[in-house]
Wavefront OBJ file of the C-alpha trace (Angstrom):
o trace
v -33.406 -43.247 -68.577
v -31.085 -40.039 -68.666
v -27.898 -40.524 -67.256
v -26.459 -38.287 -64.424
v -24.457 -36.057 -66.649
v -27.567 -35.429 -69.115
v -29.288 -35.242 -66.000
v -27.032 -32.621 -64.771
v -27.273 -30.520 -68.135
v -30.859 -30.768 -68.405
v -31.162 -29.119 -65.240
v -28.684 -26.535 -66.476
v -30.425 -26.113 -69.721
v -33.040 -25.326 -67.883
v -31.863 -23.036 -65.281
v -30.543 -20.774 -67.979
v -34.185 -21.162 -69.995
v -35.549 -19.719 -66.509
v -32.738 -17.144 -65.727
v -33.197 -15.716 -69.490
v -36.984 -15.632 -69.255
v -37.332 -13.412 -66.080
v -34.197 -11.386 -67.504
v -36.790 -10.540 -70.933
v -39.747 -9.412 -68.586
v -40.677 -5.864 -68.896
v -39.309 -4.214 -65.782
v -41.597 -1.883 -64.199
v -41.215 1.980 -64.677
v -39.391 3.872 -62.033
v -40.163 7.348 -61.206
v -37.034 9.568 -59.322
v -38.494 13.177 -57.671
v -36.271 15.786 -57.100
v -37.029 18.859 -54.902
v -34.360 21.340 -55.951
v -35.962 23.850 -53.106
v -35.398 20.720 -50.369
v -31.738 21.529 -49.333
v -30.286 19.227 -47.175
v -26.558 20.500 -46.301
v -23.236 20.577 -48.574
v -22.694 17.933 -50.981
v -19.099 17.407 -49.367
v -16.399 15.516 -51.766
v -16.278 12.569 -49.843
v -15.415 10.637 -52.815
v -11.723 11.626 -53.599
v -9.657 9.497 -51.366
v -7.611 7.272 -53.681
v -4.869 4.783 -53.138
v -2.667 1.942 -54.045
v 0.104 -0.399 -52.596
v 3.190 0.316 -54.944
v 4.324 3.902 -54.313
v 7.226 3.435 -57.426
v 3.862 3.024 -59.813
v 3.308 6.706 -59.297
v 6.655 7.920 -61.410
v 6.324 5.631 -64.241
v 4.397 6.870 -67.470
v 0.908 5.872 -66.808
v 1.228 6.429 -62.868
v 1.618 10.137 -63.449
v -0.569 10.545 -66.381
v -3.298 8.700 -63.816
v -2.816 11.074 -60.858
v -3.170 13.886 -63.219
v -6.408 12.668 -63.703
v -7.002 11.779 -60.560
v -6.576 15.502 -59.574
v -8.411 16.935 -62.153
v -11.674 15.225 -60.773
v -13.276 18.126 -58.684
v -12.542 22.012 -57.793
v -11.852 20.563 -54.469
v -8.504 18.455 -53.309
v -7.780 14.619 -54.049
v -6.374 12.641 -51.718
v -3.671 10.227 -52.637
v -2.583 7.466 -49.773
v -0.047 5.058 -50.494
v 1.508 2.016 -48.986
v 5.679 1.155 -48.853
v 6.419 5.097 -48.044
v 8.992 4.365 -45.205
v 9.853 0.512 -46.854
v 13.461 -0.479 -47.355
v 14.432 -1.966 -51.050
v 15.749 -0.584 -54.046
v 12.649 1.484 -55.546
v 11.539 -1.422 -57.983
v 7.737 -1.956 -58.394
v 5.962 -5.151 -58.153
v 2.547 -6.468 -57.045
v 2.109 -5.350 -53.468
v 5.110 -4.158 -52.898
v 7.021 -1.043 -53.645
v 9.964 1.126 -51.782
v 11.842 4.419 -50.836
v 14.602 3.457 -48.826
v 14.016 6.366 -46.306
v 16.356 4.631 -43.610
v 19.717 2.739 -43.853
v 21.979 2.833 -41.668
v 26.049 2.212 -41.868
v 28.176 -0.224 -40.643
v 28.275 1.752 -36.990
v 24.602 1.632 -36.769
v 24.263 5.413 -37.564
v 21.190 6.334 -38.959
v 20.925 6.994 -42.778
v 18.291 9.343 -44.311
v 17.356 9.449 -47.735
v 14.109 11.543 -49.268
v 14.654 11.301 -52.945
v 11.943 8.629 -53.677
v 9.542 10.118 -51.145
v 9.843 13.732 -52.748
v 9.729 12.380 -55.835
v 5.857 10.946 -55.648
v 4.646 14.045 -53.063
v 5.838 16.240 -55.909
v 4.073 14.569 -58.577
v 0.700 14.336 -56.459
v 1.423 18.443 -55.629
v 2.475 19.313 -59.060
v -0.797 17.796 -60.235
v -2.712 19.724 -57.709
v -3.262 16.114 -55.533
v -2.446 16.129 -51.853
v -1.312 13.555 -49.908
v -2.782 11.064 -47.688
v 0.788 9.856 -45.842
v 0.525 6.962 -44.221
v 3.316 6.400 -42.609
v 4.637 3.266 -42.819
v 6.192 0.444 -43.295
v 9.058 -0.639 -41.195
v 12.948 -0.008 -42.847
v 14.770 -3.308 -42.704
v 17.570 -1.714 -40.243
v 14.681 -0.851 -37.698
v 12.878 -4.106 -37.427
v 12.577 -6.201 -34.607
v 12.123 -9.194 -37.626
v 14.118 -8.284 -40.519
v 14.367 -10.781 -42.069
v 13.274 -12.418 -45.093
v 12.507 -8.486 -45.887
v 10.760 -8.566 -49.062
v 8.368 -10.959 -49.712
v 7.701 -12.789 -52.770
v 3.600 -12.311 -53.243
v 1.863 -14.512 -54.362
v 4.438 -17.552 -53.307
v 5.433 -17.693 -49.756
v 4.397 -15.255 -46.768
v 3.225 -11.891 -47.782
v 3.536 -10.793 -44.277
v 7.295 -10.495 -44.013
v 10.236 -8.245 -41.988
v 8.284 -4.890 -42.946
v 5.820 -5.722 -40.538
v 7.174 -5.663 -37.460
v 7.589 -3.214 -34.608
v 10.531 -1.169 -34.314
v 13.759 -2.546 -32.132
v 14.044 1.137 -31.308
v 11.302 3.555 -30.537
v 13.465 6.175 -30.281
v 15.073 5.591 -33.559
v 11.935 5.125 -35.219
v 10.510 8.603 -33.890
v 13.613 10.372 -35.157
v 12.902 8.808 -38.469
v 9.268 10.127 -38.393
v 10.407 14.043 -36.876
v 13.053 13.995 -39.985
v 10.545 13.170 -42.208
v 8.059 15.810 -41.281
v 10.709 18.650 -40.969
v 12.158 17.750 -44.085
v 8.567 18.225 -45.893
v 7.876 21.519 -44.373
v 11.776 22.644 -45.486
v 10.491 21.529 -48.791
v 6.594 22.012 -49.165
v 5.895 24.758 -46.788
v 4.446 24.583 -43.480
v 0.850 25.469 -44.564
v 0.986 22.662 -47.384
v 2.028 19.863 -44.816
v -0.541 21.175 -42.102
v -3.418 20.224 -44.895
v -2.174 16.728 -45.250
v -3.388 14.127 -43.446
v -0.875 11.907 -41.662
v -2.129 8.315 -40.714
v -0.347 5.994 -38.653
v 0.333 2.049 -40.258
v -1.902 0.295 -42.214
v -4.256 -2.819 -40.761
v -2.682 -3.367 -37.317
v -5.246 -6.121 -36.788
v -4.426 -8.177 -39.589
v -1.014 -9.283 -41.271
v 0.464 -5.722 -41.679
v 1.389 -5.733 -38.074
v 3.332 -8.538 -36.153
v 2.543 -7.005 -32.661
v 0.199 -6.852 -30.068
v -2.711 -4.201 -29.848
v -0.716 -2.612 -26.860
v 2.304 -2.199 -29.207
v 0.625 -0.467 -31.689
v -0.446 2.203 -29.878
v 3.037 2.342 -28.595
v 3.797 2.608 -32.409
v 1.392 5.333 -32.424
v 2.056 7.346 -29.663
v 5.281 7.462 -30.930
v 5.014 8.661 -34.061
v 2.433 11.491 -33.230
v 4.573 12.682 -30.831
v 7.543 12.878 -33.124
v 5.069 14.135 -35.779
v 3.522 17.268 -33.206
v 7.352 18.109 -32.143
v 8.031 19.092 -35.879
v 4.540 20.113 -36.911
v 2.419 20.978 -33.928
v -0.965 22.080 -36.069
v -0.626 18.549 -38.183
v -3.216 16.150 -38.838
v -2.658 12.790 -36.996
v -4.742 9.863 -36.663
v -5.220 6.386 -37.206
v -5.708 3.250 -36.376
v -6.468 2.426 -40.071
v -7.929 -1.022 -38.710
v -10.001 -3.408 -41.211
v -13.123 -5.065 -41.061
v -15.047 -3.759 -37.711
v -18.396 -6.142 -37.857
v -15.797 -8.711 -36.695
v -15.608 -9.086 -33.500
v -11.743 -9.184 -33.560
v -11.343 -6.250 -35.341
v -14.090 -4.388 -33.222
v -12.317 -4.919 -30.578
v -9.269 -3.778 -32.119
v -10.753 -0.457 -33.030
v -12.099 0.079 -29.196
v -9.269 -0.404 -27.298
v -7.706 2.116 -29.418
v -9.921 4.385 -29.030
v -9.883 4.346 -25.165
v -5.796 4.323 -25.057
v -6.099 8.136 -26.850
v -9.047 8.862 -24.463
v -7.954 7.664 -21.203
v -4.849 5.549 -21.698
v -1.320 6.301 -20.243
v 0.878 7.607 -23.576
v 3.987 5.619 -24.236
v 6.340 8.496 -25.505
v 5.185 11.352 -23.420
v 3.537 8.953 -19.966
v 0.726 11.863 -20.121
v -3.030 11.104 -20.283
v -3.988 10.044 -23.967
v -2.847 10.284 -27.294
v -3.175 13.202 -29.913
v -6.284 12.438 -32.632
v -7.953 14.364 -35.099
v -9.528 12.163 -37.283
v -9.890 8.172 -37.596
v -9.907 5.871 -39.922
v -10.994 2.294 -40.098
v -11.484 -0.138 -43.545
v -14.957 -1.167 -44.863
v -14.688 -4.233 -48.078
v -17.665 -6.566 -49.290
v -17.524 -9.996 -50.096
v -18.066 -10.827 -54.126
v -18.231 -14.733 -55.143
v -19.000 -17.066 -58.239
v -22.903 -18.422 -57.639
v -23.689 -20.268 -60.387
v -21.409 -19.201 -62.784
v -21.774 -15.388 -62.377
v -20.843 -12.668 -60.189
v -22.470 -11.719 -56.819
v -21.081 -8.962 -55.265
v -21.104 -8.915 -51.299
v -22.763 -4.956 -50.672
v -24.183 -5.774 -47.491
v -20.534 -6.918 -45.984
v -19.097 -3.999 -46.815
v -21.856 -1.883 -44.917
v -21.865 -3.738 -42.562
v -18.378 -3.186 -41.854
v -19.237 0.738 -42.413
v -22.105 0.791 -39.711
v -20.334 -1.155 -37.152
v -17.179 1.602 -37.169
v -19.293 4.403 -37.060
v -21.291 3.091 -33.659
v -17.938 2.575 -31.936
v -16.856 5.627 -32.899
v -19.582 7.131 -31.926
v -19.726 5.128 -28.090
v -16.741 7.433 -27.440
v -18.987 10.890 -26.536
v -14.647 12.570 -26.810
v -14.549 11.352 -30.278
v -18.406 11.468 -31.791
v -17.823 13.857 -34.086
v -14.110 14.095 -35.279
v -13.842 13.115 -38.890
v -13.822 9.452 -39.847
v -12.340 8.569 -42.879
v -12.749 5.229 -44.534
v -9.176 5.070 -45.470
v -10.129 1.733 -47.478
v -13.179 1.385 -48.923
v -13.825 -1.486 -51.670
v -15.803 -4.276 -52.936
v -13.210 -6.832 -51.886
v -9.592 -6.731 -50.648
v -7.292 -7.634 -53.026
v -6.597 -4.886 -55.742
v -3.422 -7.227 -57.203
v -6.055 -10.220 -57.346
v -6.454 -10.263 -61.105
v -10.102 -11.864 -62.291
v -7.875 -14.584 -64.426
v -7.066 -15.860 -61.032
v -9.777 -14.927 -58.848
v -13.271 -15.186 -60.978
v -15.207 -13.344 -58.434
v -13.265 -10.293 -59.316
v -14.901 -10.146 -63.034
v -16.511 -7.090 -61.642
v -13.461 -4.769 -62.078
v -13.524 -3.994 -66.023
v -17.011 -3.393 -66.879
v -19.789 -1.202 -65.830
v -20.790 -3.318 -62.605
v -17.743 -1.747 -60.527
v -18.489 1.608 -61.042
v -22.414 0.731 -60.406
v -22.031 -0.928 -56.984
v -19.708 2.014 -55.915
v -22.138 4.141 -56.647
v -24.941 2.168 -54.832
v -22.130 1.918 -51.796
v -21.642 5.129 -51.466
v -24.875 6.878 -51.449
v -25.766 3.715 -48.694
v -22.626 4.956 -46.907
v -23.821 8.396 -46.979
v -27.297 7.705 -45.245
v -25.531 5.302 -42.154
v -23.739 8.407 -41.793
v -26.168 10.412 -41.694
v -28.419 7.943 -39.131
v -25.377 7.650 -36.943
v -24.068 10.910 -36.872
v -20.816 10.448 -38.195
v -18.476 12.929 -39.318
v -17.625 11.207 -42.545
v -14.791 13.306 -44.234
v -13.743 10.302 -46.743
v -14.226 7.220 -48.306
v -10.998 5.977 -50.271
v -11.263 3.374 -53.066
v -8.241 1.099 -52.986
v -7.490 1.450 -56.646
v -4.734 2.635 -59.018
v -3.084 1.182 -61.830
v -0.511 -1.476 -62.748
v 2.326 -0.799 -65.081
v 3.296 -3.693 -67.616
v 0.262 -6.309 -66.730
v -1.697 -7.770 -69.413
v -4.762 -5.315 -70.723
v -8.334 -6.041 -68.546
v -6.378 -8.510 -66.436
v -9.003 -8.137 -64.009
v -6.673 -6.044 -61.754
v -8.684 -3.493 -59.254
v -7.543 -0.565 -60.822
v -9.050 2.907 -62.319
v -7.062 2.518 -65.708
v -5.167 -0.574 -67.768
v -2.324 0.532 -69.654
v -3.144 3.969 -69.650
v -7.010 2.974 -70.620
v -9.657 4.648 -68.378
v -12.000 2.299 -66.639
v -15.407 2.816 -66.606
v -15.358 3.318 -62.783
v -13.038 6.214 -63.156
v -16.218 7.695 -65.106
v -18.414 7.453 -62.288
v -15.880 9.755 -59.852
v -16.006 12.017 -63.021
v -19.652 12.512 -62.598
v -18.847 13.125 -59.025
v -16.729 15.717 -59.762
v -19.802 17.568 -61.255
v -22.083 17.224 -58.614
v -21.484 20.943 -56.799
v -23.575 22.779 -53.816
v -25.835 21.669 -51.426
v -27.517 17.791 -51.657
v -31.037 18.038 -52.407
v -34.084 16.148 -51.310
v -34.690 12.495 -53.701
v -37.412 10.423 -53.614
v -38.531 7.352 -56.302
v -39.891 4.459 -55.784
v -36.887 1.753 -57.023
v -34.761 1.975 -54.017
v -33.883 -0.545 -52.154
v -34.438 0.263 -48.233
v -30.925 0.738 -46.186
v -32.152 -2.078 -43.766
v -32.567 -4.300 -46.240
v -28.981 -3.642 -48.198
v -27.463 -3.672 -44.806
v -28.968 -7.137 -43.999
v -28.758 -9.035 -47.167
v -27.091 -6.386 -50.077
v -29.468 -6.120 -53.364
v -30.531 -9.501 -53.784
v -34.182 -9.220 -54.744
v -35.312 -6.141 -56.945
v -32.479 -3.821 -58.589
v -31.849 -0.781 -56.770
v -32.628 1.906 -58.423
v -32.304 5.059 -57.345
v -30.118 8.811 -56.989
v -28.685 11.814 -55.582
v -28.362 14.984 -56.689
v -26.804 18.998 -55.980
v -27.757 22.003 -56.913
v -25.881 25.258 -57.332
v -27.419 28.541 -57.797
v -27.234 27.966 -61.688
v -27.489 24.109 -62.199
v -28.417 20.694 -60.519
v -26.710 17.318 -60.752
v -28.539 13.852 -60.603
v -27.076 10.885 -60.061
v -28.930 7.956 -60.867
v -27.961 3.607 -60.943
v -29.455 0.617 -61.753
v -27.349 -1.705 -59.151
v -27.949 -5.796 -58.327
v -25.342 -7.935 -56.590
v -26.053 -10.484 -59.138
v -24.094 -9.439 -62.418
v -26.715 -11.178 -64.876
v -28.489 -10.058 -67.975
v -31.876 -8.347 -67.081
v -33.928 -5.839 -69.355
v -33.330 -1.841 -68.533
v -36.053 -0.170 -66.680
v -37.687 2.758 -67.844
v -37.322 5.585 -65.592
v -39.203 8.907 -65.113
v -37.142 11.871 -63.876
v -39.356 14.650 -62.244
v -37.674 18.259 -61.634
v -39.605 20.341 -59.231
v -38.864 23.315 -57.513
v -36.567 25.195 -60.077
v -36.006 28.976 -59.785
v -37.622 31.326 -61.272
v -34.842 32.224 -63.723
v -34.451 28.723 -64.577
v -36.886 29.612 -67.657
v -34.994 27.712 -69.861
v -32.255 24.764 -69.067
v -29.901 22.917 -70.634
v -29.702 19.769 -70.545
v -26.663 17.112 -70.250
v -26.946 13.348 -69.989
v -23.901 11.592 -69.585
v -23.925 7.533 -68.887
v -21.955 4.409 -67.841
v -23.276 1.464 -69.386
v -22.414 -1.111 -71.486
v -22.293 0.842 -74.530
v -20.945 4.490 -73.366
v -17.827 5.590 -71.249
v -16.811 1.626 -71.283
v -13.250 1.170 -72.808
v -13.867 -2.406 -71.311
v -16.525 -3.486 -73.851
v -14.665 -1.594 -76.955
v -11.590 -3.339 -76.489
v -13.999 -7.243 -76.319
v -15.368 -5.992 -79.526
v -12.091 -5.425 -81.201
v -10.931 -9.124 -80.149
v -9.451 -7.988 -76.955
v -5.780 -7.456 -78.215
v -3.139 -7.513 -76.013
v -1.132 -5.953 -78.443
v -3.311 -3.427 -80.305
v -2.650 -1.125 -82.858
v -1.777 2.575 -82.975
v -5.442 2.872 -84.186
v -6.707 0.610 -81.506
v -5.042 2.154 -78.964
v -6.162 5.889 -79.618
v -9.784 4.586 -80.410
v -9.389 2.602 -76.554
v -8.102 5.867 -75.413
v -11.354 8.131 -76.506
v -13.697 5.279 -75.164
v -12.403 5.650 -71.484
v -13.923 9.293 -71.432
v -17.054 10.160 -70.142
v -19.870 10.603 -72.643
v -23.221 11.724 -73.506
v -25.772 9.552 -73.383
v -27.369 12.232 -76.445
v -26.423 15.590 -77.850
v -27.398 18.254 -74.825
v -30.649 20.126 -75.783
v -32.366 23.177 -74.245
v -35.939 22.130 -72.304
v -38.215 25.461 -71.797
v -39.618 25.067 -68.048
v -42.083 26.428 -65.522
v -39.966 25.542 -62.532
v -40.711 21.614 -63.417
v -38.813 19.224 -65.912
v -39.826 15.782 -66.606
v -37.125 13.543 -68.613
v -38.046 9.864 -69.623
v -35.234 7.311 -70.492
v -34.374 3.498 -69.995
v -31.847 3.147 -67.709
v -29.909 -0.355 -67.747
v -29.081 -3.035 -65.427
v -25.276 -2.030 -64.111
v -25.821 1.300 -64.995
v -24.899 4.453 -64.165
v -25.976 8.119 -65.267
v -25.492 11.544 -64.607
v -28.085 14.064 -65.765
v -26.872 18.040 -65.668
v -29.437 20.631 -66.102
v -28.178 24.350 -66.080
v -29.362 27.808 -66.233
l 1 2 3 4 5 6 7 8 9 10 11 12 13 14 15 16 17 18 19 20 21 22 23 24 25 26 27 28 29 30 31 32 33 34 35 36 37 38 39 40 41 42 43 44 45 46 47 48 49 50 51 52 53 54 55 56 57 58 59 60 61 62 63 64 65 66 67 68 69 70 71 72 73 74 75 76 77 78 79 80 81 82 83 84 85 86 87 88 89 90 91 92 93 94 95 96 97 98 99 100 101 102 103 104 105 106 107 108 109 110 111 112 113 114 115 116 117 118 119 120 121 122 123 124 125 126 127 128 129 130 131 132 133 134 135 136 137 138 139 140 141 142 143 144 145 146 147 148 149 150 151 152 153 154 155 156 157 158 159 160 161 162 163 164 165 166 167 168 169 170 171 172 173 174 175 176 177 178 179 180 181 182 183 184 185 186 187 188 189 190 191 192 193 194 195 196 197 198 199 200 201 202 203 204 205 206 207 208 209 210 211 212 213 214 215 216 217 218 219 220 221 222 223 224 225 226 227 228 229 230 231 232 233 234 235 236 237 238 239 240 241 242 243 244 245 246 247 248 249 250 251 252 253 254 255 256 257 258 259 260 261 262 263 264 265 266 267 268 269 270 271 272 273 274 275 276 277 278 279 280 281 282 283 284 285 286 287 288 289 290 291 292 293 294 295 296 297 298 299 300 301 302 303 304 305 306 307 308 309 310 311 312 313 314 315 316 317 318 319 320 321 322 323 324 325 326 327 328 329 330 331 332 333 334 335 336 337 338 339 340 341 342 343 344 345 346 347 348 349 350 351 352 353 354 355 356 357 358 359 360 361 362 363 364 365 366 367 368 369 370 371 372 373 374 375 376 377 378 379 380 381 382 383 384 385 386 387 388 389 390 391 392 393 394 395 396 397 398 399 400 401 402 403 404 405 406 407 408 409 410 411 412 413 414 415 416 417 418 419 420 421 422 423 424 425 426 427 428 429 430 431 432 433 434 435 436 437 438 439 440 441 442 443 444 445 446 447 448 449 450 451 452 453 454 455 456 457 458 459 460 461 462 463 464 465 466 467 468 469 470 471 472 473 474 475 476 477 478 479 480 481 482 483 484 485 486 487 488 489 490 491 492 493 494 495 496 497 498 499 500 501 502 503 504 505 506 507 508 509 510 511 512 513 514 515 516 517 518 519 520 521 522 523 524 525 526 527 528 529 530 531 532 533 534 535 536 537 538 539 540 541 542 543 544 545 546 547 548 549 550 551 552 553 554 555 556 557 558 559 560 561
C-alpha cells in the first residue's frame, strides 16, 4: 500500500508525464494574412510611455545610459514619468523611493526652493531627445498635513508614510507648483514645456493618498490652476487612479470626472476643472499554479475596458486622450522574483510576449470603445547595484538589456498606417477579456506599412509559462505595390535563443560577478537580432514566408522596397 507521500509523488510524477506529453504534440500550423492595400489609420506610438519610482536612478551610470536608449526607440518622442519629483530627502536612491528636495523651508516658515535635482533628470531625458511625463508629486515634508515618519523604510514597516498626505497649505502648495512651471519655461523654453504632459499625483485611491476623494480634487484644482497661471497652453490632467474594474476605484475615477465637468472648483469657485487628457492604471494578476507561472492578462484588460466606458459615459470627455499612465503585468516593479515567484516572468522572453499580446488587445478595446488612447506606459526602469536577473521589473540589469526592451525596439520599426491582419491562431478579445489565454496559445500580429516597407509583428503568447512545441506559421503578403518587384527581407526575433541576455547569462552559470569577457558577450546578447541573414524575395505583389514560431515568442518581420 503506497504511503501518502509516494502517493503524493506518484501523482506528481504523473502530472509532469501528462504536462510533457501534450507539450511534444505537433501544434497545428498557423497561417497570418496581411492586406498591405487594407489601411486602417496611423500606427500611432502608443507604446513609449516609460517610468519608474526612483527619480535619483536616472543620473547614475546605467540610468542615463538606459534613457538614452529609451529615446532612441522611435522617430517619434518617449515619454519618461517618474515618481518622488516634488519628495523631500537628501537625493539618495533606494527601492521605491527617491528625492529632490524641491521645498524646505527655514526656521520662519519661509518657503525654500531648490531645482537642482529636478533639472538635473529633465535635462538628461531632453539631452537624450526624451520628454517628460511630470507627475507632479509627492508631498515635501514642510507641506504635509502628516509629516511624519517621512521616509519610509520599504519593505519593513508602512510604505505609505508623511509623503502622502494633503497639503496643510493650499496656497503654499500652489506657489510651489507656479515656481516650478515658470522656472522650466526660464530654463527649457515655453514651447518645450507646452509639449509635456503634466499629471497630477499618483493613485489617489490607493495608499499614495491619505485623503478623501473630495480632497483630491481640491489637490487638483489647485495645482492646475497654479500650473495655467504660469503656462496657460500646458497639458494638465489626471486623476492617475488604479485598477477601475473595482468598484472602489470606479467610483473613484467617476466622481472625478464629474467634479471637472460640473463640479464647483476649489481654487478658482468657477464651474469645473481644466482637463486635457486622463489617465487611469491597468495591471494583471500573475501567480504560481502548480509550480509555474500564470500570468493574469484578462485582469489587466479588464481594468483597461472598464476605464475606457467611464470615460467614455462623460459625452464632455469621450474623446480627449486617455493615457494609461501605468500599464503592467502586476504592480510591484521593486518585487524581485527571489521574493515573489510569480514574478519569474520579468527576465526571459514571456514578459516581452504578454506585452505584446496586451497591447495589441488594448489596441482593439480601444478601438470598440472609441477611446482616444494616446499612451500606454510600462512601469519599468532599472535598478542600480541589485543582484543580476534579480527578478526586478525592469528593461535592463546592470546595464544588460532585457529581452522586453527588444520588443519596444521592434516597435520602434513599425512606421505608417496599421494594416488589415487576419490568421487563424488568435485568441478572440471576449475570450482574453473573460478568462486571459488559458486554452490555445494566441497567436497572432500587427503590422504598418510605409510607402517603401511593411512591419509585422507576430507572438506566440499563453498565460501559462510551460514548455510547449513551436508552431509552424505561414506568413501571406498580399497587396504589395507595384514597385515592390523585389523586397528585402528582415526577420528579427525574441525567443529563447535570440535577443535574450536572460538565457546567455543561465548558460554561463549565472555569475553575479562576471568577467570582462562575460560582461561584453551579456552586453551584445541584449540587442535585437536576426532571426537569419536578410535575403532579397522577387514578388508579384504577394510574399509567402514559412517559419516555426515558439511558445513565448516574439518576432518582427521587415520587408522593404
Amino acid at each position: 500500500m503506497l504511503t501518502p507521500a509516494c502517493r503524493t509523488n506518484v501523482v506528481w510524477s504523473l502530472t509532469v508525464f501528462f504536462l510533457c506529453s501534450v507539450s511534444s504534440r505537433a501544434q497545428a500550423p498557423v497561417t497570418i494574412r496581411v492586406d498591405v492595400s487594407s489601411r486602417l489609420g496611423p500606427f500611432n506610438q502608443v507604446w513609449s510611455y516609460f517610468g519608474y519610482d526612483e527619480p535619483n536612478y536616472t543620473y547614475m551610470p546605467h540610468g542615463r545610459e538606459l534613457i538614452g536608449e529609451l529615446a532612441a526607440l522611435g522617430p517619434g518622442p518617449v515619454y519618461i514619468r517618474a515618481h518622488n519629483l516634488l519628495t523631500t530627502g537628501d537625493a539618495s536612491a533606494s527601492l521605491k523611493w527617491g528625492s529632490t528636495n524641491a521645498y524646505t523651508e527655514d526656521a520662519r516658515g519661509n518657503p525654500v526652493y531648490d531645482w537642482k535635482i529636478a533639472d538635473q533628470i529633465f535635462d538628461i531625458y531632453l539631452h537624450s531627445g526624451a520628454k517628460p511625463f511630470v507627475e507632479v508629486g509627492f508631498m515635501p515634508e514642510a507641506l504635509s498635513v502628516h509629516p511624519e515618519p517621512y521616509r519610509h523604510t520599504w519593505p519593513q514597516g508602512d510604505l505609505y508614510t508623511g509623503w502622502t498626505y494633503p497639503p496643510k497649505d493650499y496656497q503654499k502648495w500652489a506657489e510651489l507648483v507656479h515656481r516650478w512651471i515658470l522656472h522650466c519655461v526660464e530654463r527649457y523654453g515655453k514651447a518645450e514645456v507646452q509639449s509635456w504632459y503634466w499629471e497630477v499625483w499618483n493613485e489617489p485611491n490607493i495608499g499614495y493618498w491619505h485623503g478623501s476623494p473630495e480632497e483630491y480634487d481640491k489637490l487638483y484644482d489647485y495645482t492646475v490652476d497654479a500650473i495655467r497661471r504660469a503656462l496657460p497652453a500646458a497639458r494638465v490632467g489626471g486623476p492617475a487612479t488604479t485598477g477601475p474594474a473595482a468598484a472602489q476605484a470606479a467610483a473613484y475615477l467617476r466622481q472625478f470626472l464629474e467634479h471637472c465637468a460640473r463640479g464647483t472648483n476649489f481654487a478658482t469657485q468657477k464651474t469645473g476643472a481644466p482637463l486635457d487628457f486622463i489617465t487611469f492604471h491597468a495591471k494583471g494578476s500573475p501567480k504560481v499554479v502548480d509550480g509555474r507561472v500564470q500570468m493574469g492578462l484578462a485582469t489587466n484588460l479588464r481594468d483597461v475596458n472598464e476605464g475606457f466606458a467611464i470615460v467614455a459615459s462623460f459625452p464632455e470627455f469621450a474623446r480627449l486622450p486617455i493615457v494609461l499612465s501605468e500599464s503592467d503585468p502586476e504592480g510591484c516593479a521593486a518585487c524581485s522574483a527571489r521574493v515573489y515567484p510569480q514574478n519569474a516572468y520579468r527576465n526571459g522572453a514571456l514578459y516581452p510576449a504578454y506585452t505584446a499580446a496586451a497591447l495589441h488587445a488594448i489596441l482593439e478595446l480601444a478601438n470598440q470603445r472609441h477611446a482616444n488612447l494616446a499612451g500606454m506606459l510600462t512601469w519599468a526602469f532599472e535598478f542600480e547595484d541589485q543582484p543580476y536577473f534579480d527578478g526586478f521589473r525592469t528593461l535592463a540589469s546592470n546595464g544588460i538589456d532585457k529581452p522586453v526592451l527588444n520588443l519596444f525596439r521592434m516597435l520602434g520599426l513599425m512606421q505608417g498606417e496599421r494594416v488589415k491582419v487576419e490568421g487563424d491562431g488568435a485568441v478572440e478579445g471576449s475570450t482574453m477579456l473573460e478568462s486571459g489565454v488559458r486554452q490555445k496559445p494566441d497567436v497572432d500580429a500587427m503590422a504598418a506599412t510605409t510607402d517603401h516597407s511593411l512591419t509585422v509583428l507576430l507572438w506566440n503568447y499563453h498565460d501559462d509559462d510551460v514548455p510547449a512545441p513551436e508552431t509552424p506559421l505561414r506568413l501571406r503578403v498580399a497587396g504589395l505595390p507595384a514597385a515592390a518587384r523585389h523586397v528585402l527581407v528582415r526577420h528579427y526575433a525574441i525567443d529563447h535563443d535570440h535577443s535574450n541576455a536572460y538565457s546567455v547569462w543561465q548558460s554561463m552559470g549565472s555569475p553575479q560577478n562576471p568577467t570582462p569577457e562575460q560582461y561584453s558577450k551579456l552586453k551584445a546578447a541584449g540587442q535585437l537580432e536576426l532571426l537569419e541573414s536578410p535575403r532579397w524575395l522577387r514578388t508579384d505583389g504577394t510574399v509567402e514566408l514559412n517559419f516555426p514560431l515558439p511558445r513565448q515568442s516574439v518576432s518582427l518581420v521587415e520587408l522593404s522596397w
